[in-house]
N, C-alpha and C positions, 0 to 999 in steps of 0.2 A: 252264450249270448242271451239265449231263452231263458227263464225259470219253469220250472212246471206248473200250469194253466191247474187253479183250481176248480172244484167241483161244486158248483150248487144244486137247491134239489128245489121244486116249484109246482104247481099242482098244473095238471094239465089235464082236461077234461075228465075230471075223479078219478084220476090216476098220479100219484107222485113220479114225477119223473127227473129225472136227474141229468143236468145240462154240465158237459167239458168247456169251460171259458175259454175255449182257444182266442176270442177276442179281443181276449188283454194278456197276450206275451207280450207285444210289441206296439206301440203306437203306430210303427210306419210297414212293421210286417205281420201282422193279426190274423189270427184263423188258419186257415188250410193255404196260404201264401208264407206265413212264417214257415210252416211246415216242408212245403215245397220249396223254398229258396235257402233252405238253411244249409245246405249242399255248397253255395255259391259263395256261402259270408264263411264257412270255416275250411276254406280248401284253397289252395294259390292258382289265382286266375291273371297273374300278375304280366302275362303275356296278353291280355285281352285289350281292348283300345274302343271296342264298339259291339253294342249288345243290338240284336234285332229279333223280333219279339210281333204277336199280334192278338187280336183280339175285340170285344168293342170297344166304342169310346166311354164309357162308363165301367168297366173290369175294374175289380181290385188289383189285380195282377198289375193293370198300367201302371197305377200308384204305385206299388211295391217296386215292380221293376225300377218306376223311375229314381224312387230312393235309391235301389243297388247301384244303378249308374253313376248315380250323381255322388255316393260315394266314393264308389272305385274308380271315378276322371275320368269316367266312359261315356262316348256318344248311345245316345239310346234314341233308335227307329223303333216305330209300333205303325202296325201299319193294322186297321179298321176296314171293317166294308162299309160303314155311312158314319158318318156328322152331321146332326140335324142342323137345320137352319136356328134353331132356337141354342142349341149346344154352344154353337160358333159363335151368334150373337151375345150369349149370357155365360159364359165358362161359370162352370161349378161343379161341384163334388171331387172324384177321382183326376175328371179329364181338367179340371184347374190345376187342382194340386200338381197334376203331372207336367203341366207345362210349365209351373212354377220350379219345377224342379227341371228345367230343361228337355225333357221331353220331346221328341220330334214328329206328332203324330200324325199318318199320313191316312190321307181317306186315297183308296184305292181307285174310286170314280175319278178321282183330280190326276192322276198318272195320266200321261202322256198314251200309253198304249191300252189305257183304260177299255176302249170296244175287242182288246184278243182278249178281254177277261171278264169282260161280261156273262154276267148268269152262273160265274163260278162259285165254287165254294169259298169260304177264304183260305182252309186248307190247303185247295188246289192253288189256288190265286199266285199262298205264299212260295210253294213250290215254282213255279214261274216266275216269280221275282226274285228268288235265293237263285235260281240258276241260269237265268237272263240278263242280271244287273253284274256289271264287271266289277263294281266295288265291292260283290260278295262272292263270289264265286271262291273258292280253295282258296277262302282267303286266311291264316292260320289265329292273328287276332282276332276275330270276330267270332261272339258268342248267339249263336241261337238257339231263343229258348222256344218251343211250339206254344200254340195256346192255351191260356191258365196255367202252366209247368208242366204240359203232357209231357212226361220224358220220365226216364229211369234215376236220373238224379232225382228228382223229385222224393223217393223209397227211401231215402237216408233220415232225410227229416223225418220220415212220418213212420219210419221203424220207432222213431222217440216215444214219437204218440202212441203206437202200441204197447210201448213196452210201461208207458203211466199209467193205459187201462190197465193192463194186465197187475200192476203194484197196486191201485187202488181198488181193486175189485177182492184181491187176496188181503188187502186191510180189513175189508168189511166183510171178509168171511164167504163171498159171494159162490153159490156152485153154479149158478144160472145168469148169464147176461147178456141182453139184446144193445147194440150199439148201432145208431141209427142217427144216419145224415142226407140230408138230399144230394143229389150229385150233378155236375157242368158237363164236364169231361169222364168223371167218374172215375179220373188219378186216386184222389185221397180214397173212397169207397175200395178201390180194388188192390191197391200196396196197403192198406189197411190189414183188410181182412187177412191180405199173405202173410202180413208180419206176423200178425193177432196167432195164425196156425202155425206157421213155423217158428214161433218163440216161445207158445205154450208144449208144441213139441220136445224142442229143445230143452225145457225145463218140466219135463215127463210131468206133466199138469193136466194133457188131455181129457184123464179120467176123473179130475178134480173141478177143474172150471171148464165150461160150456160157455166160451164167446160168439154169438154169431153176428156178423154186422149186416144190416139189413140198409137198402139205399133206395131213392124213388130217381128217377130224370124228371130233369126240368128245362131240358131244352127239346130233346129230336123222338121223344118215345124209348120205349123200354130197348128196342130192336137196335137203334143207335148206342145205348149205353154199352148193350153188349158187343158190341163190333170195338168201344173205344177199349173196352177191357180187354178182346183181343190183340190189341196192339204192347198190351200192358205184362199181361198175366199167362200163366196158363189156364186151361178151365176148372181145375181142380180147387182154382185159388177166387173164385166167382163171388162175390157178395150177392146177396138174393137181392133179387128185385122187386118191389112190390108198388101197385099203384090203385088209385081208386076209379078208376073209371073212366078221369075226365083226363081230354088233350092238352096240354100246357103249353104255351107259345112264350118261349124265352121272354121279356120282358113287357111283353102285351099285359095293359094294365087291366085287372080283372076287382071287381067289387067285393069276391069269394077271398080273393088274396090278401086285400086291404083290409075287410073283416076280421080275417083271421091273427094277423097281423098286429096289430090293437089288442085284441085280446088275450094273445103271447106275453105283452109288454106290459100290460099290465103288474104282471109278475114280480115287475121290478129291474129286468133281464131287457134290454133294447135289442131287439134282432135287426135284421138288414130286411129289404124288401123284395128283391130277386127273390135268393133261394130260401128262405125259413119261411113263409107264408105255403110254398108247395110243400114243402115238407113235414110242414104241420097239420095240412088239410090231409096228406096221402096217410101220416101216423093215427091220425084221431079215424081214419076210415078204417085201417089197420087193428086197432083196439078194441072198434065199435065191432069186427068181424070175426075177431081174433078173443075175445071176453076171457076164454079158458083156459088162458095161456097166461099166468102168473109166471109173470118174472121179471127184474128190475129190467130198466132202461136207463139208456146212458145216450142223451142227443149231444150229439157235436157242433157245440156252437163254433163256425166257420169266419166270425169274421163280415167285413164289409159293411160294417155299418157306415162309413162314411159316403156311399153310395145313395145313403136316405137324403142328402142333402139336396141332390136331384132325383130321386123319386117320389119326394114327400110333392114338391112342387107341382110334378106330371100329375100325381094324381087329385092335388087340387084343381088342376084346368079341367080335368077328365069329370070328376065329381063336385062341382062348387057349390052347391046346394046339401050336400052329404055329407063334407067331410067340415 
């Protein structure tokens, strides 16, 4: 269904650095969502009737998800921990698209038993709702997916992705390569790197190419990224972590980010405004720290840009004088 995402190369703070389009596989699955759901479009899910899923109300994942539903004639539940007042009142970006595609989005606060789940996580939350709601309980149709595609399905897709780095890196001769993305969940980061080693394994390469993927968080700190790669990986199979200093609050709109942001896109290259503004603040700290260390780079463009549609806005009320 995918073709293979090609490769552009773009200057990035006097470094050429070389960007993976994952953004344009797919109009409705792009990025690290193509990746992760491609499990689901080439495998029979023909017993399924109802997908239930969560996340915010602005994720790519909702969108994505919403498309898989609405093709496969499936009811699709997402269930959010908040819906701004402005969200509800002005639908745009992801959480339009998704309810134009039938979409069921539930704010958790509006659930009837909303005070036993107070101050949860949504992690926990969902777990009390998968096993509290009698219409999901062992129920055999029903697909859930965790949030952003945490799950082992997810590894099939993005074995793909490995295996295009690994073809284009042995094109261009490569014996050194650093592959660097910021990470949610830190799925794509850590079935990345396992495939990356056990595929250069498997084609006795170890002593020829040197892949290593490096990843920052941009949601819970470094401490949280690793606990989700526990879930994931073993620790052998770890992408390095690296960050610059500063705390990042998942989509708290910061002037650092917006900056950076702009001057990405410049390039020619549209990033998304969540994760590619952190990830190119943590790399350019990374470079400035790192000087000595010649070796190409290869960033993973992830996708979501349709999320600018409501963040470009946030950040005009936030900065109207600025931006």
């Amino acid at each position: 269904m995918f073709s293979i995402s090609p490769v552009e190369s773009m200057n990035f703070d006097g470094h050429t650095l070389y960007v993976k389009r994952d953004d344009l596989l797919h109009p409705d699955f792009s990025g690290n969502k193509a990746r992760k759901f491609y499990h689901f479009l080439h495998h029979d899910y023909s017993h399924v009737t109802q997908l239930v899923s969560s996340g915010s109300a602005q994720a790519n994942s909702l969108y994505s998800l919403s498309v898989l539903a609405k093709q496969q004639g499936w009811q699709c539940d997402y269930y959010v921990s908040h819906i701004s007042d402005f969200l509800r009142q002005h639908p745009q970006g992801n959480y339009a698209a998704a309810i134009e595609n039938g979409a069921n989005i539930i704010d958790v606060g509006d659930l009837p038993y909303a005070d036993n789940i107070a101050g949860m996580h949504l992690d926990d939350v969902m777990q009390y709702i998968m096993s509290s709601t009698p219409t999901y309980a062992d129920k055999p149709s029903l697909l859930w997916i965790p949030e952003g595609g945490r799950c082992e399905y997810a590894e099939t897709g993005i074995a793909q992705l490995a295996s295009e780095i690994i073809e284009w890196a042995q094109v261009r001769q490569l014996i050194t390569l650093m592959v660097f993305l910021p990470s949610g969940t830190g799925t794509t980061a850590a079935y990345l790197n396992k495939q990356l080693m056990q595929q250069l394994a498997q084609m006795q390469l170890t002593h020829e190419l040197n892949i290593e993927v490096l990843t920052c968080s941009t949601v819970g700190g470094d401490d949280y990224l690793r606990q989700q790669f526990s879930q994931l990986i073993d620790e052998v199979y770890y992408p390095q972590i690296i960050n610059d200093g500063h705390k990042y609050h998942f989509g708290k709109l910061s002037r650092r980010c917006f900056d950076m942001w702009q001057t990405v896109c410049q390039s020619g290259i549209e990033f998304e405004l969540l994760y590619d503004p952190v990830g190119f603040l943590v790399l350019q700290h990374y470079l400035k720290t790192n000087a000595a260390t010649a070796t190409d780079i290869l960033y993973i463009h992830q996708g979501g840009v349709l999320g600018n549609k409501s963040m470009l806005p946030r950040y005009q009320r936030k900065f109207p004088h600025s931006i």
